[in-house]
C-alpha positions as CSV (number, residue, x, y, z in Angstrom):
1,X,-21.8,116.9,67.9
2,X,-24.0,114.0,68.0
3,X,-24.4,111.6,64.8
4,X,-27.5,113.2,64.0
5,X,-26.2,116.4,63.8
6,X,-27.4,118.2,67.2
7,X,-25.4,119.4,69.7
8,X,-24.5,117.5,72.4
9,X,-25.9,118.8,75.5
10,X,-26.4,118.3,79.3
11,X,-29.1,115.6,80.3
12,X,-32.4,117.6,80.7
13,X,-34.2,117.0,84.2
14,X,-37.3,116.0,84.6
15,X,-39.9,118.6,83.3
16,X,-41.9,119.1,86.9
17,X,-38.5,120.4,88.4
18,X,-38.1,123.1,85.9
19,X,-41.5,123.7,85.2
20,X,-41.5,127.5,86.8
21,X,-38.9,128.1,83.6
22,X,-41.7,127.1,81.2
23,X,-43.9,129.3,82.9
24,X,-41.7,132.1,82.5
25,X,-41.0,131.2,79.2
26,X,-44.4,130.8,77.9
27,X,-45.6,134.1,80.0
28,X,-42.7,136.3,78.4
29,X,-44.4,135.7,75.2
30,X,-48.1,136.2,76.0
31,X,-46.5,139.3,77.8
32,X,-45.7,140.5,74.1
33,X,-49.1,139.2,72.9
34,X,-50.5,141.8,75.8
35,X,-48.1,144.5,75.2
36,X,-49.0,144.4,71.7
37,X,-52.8,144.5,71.9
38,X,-52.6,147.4,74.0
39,X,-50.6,149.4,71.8
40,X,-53.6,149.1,68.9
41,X,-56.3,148.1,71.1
42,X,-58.3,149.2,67.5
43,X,-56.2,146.5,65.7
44,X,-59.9,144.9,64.6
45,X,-61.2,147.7,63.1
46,X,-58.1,148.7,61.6
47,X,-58.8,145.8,59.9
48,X,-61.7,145.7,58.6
49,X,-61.1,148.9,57.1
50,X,-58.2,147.9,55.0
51,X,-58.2,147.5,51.3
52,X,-57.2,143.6,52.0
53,X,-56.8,141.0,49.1
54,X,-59.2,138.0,48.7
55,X,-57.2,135.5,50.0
56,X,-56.9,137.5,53.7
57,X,-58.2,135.7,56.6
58,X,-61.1,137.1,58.9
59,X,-60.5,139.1,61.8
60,X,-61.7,136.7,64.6
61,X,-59.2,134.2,63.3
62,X,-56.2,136.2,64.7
63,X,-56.7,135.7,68.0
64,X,-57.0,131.7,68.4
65,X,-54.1,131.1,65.9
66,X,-51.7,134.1,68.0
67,X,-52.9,132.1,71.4
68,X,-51.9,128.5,70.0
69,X,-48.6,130.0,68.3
70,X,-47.0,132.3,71.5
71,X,-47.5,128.7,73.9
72,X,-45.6,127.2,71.0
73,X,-43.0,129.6,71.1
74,X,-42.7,129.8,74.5
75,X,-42.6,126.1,74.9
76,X,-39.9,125.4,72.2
77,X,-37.7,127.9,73.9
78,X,-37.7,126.3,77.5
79,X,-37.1,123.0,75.4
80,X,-33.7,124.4,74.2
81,X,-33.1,126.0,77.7
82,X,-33.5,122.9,79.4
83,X,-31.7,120.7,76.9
84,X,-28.8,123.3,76.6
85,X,-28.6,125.9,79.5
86,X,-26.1,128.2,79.2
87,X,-24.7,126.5,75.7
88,X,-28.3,127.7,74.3
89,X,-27.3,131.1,74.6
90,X,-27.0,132.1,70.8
91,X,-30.0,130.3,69.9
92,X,-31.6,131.8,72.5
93,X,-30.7,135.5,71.9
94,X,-32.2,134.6,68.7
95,X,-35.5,133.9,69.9
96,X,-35.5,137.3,71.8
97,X,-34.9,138.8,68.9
98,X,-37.6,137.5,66.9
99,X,-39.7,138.1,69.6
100,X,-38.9,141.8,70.0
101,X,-39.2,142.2,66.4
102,X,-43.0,141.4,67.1
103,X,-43.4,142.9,69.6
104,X,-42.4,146.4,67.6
105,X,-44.8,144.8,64.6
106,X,-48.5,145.6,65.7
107,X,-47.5,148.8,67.5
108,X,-45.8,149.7,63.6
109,X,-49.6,147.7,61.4
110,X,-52.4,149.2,63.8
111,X,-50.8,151.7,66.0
112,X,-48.8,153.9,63.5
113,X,-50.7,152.1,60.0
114,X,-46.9,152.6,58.8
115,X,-47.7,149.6,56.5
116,X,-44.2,149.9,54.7
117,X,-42.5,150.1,58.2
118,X,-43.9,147.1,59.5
119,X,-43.4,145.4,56.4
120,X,-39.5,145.7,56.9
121,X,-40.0,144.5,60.5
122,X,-41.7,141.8,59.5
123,X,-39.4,140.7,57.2
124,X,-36.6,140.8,59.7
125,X,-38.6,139.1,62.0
126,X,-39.0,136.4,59.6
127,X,-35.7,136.0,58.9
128,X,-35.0,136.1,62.4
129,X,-37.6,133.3,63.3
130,X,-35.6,131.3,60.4
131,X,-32.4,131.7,61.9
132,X,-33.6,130.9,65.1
133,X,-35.6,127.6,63.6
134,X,-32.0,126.6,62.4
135,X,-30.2,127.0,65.7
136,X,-33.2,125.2,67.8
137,X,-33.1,122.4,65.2
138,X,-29.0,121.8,66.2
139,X,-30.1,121.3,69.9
140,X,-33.3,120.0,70.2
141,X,-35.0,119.5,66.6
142,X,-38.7,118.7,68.1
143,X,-38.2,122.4,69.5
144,X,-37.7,123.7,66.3
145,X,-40.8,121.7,64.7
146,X,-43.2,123.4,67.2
147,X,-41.6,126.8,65.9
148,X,-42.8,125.6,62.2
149,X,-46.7,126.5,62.5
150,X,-45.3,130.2,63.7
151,X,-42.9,130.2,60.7
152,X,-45.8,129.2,57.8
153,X,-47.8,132.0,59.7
154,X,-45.2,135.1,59.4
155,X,-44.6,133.8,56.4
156,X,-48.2,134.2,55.3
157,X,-48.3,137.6,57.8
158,X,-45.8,138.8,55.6
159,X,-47.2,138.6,52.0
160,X,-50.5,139.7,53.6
161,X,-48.5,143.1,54.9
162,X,-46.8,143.4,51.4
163,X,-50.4,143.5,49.7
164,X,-52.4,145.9,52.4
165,X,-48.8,148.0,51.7
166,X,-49.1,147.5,47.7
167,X,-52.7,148.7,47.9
168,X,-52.0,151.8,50.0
């Protein structure tokens, strides 16, 4: 352990040599992005047609902030691969499981509209993402930062799901 509390960990090499990890990285979660959307392709007017509290953003807003949010994700994760390698590995089964947790969230919201379902999901998921935050921060804390803007937003996701759930 290193005086600033990370964990000591191999040199990285330079970012153009492992570059096709980042893609595969970054493309694993706009794969759950995709995945998602097609399993509540009707996610928008869903929606708009739920009793949603004032303070809920619009619809077209989803899409930008998702798109900015999964290359952070992706990005912070090949960070922590490519300080850490194979010492990564708890942090990164972490961020798998954060990411399969939403993945199984708008499937649960606008495929099933099991509200209180995807409510618990969510809340795991946010715990996971936590947990996750905490481990990336040990190994490569600018990795963990870029997870921050995705934690304030399930965060935000999540008392959003609680109300639409509430007003059900």
């Amino acid at each position: 352990m290193t005086t600033d509390g990370t964990i000591e960990t191999r040199s990285a090499s330079p970012w153009w040599r492992s570059w096709p990890s980042l893609v595969v990285f970054v493309g694993l979660c706009y794969l759950v992005a995709a995945l998602g959307s097609m399993a509540s392709a009707d996610a928008g007017d869903t929606y708009g047609a739920l009793d949603r509290p004032a303070w809920a953003p619009p619809s077209w807003l989803f899409g930008p902030v998702w798109t900015v949010l999964y290359g952070l994700i992706g990005v912070s994760a090949w960070l922590v691969w490519r300080r850490a390698g194979g010492s990564a590995r708890t942090a990164l089964v972490w961020w798998g499981v954060q990411l399969a947790l939403n993945l199984a969230w708008t499937p649960l919201f606008f495929g099933a509209e099991e509200y209180g379902l995807a409510l618990v999901d969510i809340v795991l998921m946010l715990g996971a993402i936590v947990v996750t935050v905490t481990l990336f921060a040990r190994i490569h804390r600018p990795a963990a930062g870029l997870l921050i803007p995705y934690l304030l937003w399930v965060g935000y996701a999540t008392a959003l799901n609680a109300a639409i759930w509430w007003a059900e």
